[in-house]
Backbone as numpy.savetxt, mean C-alpha at the origin, in Angstrom:
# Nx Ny Nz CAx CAy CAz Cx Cy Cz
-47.15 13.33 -17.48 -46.41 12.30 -16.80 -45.04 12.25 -17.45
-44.68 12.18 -17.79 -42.69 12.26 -18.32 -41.62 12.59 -17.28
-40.91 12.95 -17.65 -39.84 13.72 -17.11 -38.71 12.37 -16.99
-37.99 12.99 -16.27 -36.56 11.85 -15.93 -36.92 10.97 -14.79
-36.27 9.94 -14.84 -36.41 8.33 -14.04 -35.76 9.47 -12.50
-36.95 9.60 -11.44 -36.26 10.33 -10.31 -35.08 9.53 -9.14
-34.97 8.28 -9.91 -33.51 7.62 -8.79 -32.33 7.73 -10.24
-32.21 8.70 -10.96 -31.24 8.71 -11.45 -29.77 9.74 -10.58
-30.27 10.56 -9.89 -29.37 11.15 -9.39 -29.11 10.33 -8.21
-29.40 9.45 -7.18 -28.91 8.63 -6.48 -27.84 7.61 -6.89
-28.41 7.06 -8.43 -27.50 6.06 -8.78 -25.45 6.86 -9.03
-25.55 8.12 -9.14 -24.72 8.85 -9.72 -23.92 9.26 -8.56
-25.17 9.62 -7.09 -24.06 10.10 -6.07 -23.61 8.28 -5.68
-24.12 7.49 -5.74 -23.92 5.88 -5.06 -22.13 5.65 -5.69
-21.78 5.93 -7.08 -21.30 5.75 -7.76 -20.05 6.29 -6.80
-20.25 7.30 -6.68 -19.01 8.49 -6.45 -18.63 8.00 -4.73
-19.29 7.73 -4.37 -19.56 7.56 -3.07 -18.36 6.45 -2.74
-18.72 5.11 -3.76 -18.07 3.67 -3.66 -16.29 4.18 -4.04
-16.12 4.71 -5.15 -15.00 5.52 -5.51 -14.36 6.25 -4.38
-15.03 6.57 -4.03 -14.04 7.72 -2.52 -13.97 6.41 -1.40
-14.86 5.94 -0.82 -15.00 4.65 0.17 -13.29 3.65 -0.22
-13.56 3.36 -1.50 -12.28 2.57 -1.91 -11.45 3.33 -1.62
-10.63 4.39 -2.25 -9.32 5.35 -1.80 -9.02 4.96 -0.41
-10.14 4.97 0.22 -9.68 5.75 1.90 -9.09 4.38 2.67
-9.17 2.76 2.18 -8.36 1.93 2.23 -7.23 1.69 1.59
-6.73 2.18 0.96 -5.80 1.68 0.16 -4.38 1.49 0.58
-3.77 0.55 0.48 -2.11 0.34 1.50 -1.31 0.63 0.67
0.06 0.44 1.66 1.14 1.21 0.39 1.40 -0.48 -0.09
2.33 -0.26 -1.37 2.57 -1.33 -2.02 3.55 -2.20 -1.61
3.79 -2.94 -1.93 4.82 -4.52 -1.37 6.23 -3.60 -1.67
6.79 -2.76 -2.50 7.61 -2.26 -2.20 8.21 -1.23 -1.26
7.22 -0.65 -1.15 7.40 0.24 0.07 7.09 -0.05 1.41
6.25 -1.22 1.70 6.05 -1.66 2.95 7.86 -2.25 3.13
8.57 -3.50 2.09 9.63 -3.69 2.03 10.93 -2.59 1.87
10.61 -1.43 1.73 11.57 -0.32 2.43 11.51 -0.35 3.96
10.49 0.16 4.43 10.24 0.18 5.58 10.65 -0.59 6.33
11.05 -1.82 6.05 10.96 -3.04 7.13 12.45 -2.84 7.01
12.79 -2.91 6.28 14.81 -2.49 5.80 15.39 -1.63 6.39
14.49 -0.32 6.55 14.81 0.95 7.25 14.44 0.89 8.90
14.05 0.13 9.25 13.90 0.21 10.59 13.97 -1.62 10.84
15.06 -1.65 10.30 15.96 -3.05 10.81 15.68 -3.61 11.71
16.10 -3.05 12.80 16.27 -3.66 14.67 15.46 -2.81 15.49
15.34 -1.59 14.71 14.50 -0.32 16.20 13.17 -0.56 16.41
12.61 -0.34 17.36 10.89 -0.47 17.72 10.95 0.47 18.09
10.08 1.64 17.92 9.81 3.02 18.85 8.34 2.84 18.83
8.05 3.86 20.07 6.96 3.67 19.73 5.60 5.03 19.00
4.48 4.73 18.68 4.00 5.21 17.66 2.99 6.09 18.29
2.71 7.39 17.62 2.38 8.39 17.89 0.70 8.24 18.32
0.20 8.70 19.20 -1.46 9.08 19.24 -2.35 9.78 18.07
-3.01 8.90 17.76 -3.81 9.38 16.25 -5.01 9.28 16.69
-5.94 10.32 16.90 -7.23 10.21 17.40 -8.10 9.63 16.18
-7.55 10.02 14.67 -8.16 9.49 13.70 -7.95 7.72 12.83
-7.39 7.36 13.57 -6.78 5.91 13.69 -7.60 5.27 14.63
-8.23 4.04 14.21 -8.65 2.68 14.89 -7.32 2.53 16.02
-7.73 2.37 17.72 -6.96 1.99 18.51 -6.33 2.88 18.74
-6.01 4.54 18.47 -5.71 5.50 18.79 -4.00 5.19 18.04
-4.12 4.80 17.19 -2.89 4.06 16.28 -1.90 3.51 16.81
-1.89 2.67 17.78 -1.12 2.32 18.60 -0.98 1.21 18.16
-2.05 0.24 17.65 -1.98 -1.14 17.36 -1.87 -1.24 15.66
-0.46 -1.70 15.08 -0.09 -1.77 13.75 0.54 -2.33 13.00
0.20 -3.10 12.04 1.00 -4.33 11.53 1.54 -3.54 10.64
2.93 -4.07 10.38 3.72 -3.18 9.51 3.81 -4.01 8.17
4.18 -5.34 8.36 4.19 -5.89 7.43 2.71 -5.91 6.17
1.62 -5.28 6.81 0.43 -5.48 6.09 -0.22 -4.00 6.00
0.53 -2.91 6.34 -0.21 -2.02 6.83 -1.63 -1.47 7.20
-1.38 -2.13 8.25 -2.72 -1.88 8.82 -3.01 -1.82 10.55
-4.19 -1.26 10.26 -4.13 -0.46 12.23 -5.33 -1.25 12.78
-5.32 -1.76 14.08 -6.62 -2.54 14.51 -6.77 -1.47 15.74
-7.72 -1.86 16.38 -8.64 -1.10 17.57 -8.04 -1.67 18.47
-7.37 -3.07 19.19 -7.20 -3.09 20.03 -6.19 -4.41 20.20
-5.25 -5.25 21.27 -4.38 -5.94 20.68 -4.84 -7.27 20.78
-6.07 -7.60 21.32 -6.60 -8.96 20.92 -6.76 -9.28 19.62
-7.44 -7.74 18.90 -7.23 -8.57 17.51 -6.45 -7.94 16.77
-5.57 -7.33 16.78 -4.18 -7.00 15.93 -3.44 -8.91 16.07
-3.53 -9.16 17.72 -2.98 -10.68 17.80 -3.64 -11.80 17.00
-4.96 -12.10 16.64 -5.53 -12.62 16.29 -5.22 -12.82 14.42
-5.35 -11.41 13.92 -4.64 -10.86 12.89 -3.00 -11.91 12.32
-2.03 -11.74 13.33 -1.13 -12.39 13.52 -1.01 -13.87 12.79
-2.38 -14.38 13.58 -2.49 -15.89 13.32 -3.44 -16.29 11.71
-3.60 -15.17 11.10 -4.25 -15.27 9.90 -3.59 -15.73 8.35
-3.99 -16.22 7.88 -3.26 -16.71 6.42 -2.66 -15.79 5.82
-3.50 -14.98 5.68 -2.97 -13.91 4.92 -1.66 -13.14 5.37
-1.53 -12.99 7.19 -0.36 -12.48 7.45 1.01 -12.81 7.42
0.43 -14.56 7.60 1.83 -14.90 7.02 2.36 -15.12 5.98
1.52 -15.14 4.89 1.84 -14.84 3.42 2.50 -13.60 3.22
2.42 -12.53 3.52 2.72 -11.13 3.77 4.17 -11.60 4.63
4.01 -11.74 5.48 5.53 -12.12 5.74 6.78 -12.84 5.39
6.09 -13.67 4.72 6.52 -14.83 3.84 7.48 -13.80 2.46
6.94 -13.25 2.20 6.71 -12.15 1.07 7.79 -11.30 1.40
7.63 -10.69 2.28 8.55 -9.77 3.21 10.04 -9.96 3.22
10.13 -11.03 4.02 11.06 -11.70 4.23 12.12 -12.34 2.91
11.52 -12.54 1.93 11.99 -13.00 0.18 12.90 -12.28 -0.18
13.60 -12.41 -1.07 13.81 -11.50 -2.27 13.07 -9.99 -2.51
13.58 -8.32 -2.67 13.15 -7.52 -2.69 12.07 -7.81 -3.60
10.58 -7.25 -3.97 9.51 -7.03 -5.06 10.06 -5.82 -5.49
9.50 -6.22 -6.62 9.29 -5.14 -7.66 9.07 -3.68 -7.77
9.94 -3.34 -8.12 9.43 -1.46 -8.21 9.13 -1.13 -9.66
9.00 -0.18 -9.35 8.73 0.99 -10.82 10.23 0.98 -11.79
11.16 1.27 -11.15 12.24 1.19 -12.07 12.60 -0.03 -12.86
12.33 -1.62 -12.39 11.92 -2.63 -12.91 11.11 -2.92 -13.93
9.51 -2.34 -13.52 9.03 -2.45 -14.64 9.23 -1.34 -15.97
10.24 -0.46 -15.72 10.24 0.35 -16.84 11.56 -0.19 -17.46
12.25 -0.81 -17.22 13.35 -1.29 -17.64 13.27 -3.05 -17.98
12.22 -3.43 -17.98 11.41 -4.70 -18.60 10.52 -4.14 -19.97
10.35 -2.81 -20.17 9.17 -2.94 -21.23 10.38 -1.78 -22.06
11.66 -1.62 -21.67 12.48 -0.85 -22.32 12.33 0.67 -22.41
11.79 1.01 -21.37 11.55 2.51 -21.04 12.83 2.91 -20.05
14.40 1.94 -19.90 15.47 2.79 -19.42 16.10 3.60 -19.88
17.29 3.92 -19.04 18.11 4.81 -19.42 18.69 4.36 -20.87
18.95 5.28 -21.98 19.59 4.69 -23.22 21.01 4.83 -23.26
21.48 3.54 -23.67 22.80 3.61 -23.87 23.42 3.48 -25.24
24.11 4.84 -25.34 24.48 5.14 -26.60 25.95 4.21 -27.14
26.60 3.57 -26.34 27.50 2.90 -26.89 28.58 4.28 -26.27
30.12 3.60 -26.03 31.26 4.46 -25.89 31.15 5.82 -26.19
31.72 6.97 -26.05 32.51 7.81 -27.07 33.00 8.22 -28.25
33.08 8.96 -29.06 34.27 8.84 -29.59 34.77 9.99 -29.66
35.97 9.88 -29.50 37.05 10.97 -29.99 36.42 12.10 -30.93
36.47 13.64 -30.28 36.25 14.61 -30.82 37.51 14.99 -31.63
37.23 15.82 -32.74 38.34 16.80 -33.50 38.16 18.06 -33.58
């Protein structure tokens, strides 16, 4: 009778499984959604056919990035707390980038002070 506990290799693929599942949501960050919204100022075009996209990617909140199936509830979406916090957000003062936080913990450019005169 011995051997190894036989749900040990389940617990291991479960593991890996949750790890990949997470990635495949992941949005871009408050700074780059806030490029985006900067870079396309005033234009609306419209958005390409994605067979691999919910709603054939047609339906898409920019401010939150994210794609719904259809526009009852992309609209519905709209009316949610969270979206207008996100807009709220949006709309502010630029967030934070990377060059910020490296120039808060003193990882900028160094400045050596003036010149001086070679001989």
């Amino acid at each position: 009778m011995g051997g190894k506990c036989p749900h040990r290799k389940v617990k291991k693929r479960r593991y890996s499984h949750k790890s990949a599942r997470r990635t495949k949501f992941e949005l871009m960050g408050d700074d780059a959604v806030y490029d985006e919204l900067k870079k396309l100022d005033g234009e609306s075009k419209s958005l390409p056919v994605d067979e691999d996209l919910p709603g054939m990617g047609q339906f898409y909140c920019l401010h939150c990035d994210r794609y719904f199936a259809n526009v009852e509830v992309r609209d519905e979406h709209f009316k949610t707390k969270k979206h207008r916090r996100r807009v709220k957000i949006m709309l502010g003062p630029a967030p934070h980038t990377q060059l910020d936080a490296d120039l808060a913990a003193g990882m900028g450019l160094p400045d050596n002070g003036p010149k001086l005169m070679s001989m």
